[in-house]
C-alpha positions as CSV (number, residue, x, y, z in Angstrom):
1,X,143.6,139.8,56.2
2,X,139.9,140.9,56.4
3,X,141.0,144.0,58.9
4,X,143.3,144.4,56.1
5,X,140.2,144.7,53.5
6,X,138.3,146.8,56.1
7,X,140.4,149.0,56.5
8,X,141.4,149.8,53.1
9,X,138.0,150.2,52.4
10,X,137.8,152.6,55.5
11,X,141.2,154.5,53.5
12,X,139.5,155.1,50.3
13,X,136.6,156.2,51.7
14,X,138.3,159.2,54.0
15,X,140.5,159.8,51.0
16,X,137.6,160.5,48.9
17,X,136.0,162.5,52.2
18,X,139.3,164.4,52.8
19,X,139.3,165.4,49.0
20,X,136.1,166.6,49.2
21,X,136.9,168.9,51.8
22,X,139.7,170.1,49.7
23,X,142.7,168.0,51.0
24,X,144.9,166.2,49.0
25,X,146.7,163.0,48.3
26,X,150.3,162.7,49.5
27,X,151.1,159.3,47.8
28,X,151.9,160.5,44.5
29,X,151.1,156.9,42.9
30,X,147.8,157.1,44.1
31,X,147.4,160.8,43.3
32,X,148.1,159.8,39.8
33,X,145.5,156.9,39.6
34,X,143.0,159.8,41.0
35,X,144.1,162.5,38.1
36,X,143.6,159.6,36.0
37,X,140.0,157.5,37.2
38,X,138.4,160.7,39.2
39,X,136.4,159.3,42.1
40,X,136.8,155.6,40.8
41,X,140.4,155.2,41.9
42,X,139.1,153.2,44.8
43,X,138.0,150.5,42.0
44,X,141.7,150.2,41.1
45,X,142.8,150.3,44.9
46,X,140.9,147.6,46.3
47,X,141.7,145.7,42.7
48,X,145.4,145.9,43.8
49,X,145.1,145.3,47.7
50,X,142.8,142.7,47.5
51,X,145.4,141.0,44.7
52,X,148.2,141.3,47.0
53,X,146.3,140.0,50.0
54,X,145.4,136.8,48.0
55,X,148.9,136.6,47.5
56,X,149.6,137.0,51.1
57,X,147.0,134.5,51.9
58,X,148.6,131.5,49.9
59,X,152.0,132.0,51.8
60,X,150.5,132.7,55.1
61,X,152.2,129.5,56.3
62,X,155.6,131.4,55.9
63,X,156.5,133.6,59.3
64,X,157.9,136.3,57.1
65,X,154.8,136.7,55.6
66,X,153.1,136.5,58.7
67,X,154.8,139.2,60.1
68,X,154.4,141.1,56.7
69,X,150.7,140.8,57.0
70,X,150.7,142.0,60.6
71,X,152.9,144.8,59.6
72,X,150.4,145.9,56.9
73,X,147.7,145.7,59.2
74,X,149.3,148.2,61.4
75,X,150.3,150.7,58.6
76,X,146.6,150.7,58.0
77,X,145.7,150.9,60.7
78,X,147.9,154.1,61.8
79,X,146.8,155.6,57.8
80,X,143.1,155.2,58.9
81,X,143.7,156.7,62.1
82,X,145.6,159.9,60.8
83,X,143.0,160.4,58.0
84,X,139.7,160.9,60.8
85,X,142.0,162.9,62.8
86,X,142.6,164.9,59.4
87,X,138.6,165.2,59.0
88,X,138.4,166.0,62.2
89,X,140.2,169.2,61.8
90,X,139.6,170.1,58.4
């Protein structure tokens, strides 16, 4: 679970990088929050993530959500990895 808040820390921060260098967002959901909050969206994010991994956290006895929170680490994970090697040939 703390990979997990890494790592979306680690997204937010690219995504602001990657819009900076005039990318842009392909989650329209988050797209919207950035229209909306500018470059504070990652105030919402984290509010949200951190929410659900609570969440995650008081059913981590369950082995669906077990494998739920390893499968979320890996979507990050493959996310983070795609956004440096989008700043990488921006």
């Amino acid at each position: 679970l703390i990979t997990i808040v890494g790592l979306n820390v680690l997204d937010a921060l690219f995504t602001m990088m990657i819009l900076d260098l005039k990318g842009w967002e392909a989650n329209p959901v988050v797209s919207s929050v950035i229209t909306l909050y500018g470059t504070k969206f990652w105030v919402w994010k984290f509010f949200i993530v951190s929410v659900s991994l609570v969440l995650l956290c008081i059913h981590s006895r369950f082995r669906l959500v077990k494998e739920l929170i390893v499968a979320a680490g890996c979507l990050y994970f493959m996310v983070v990895v795609y956004q440096i090697f989008l700043l990488l040939h921006l």
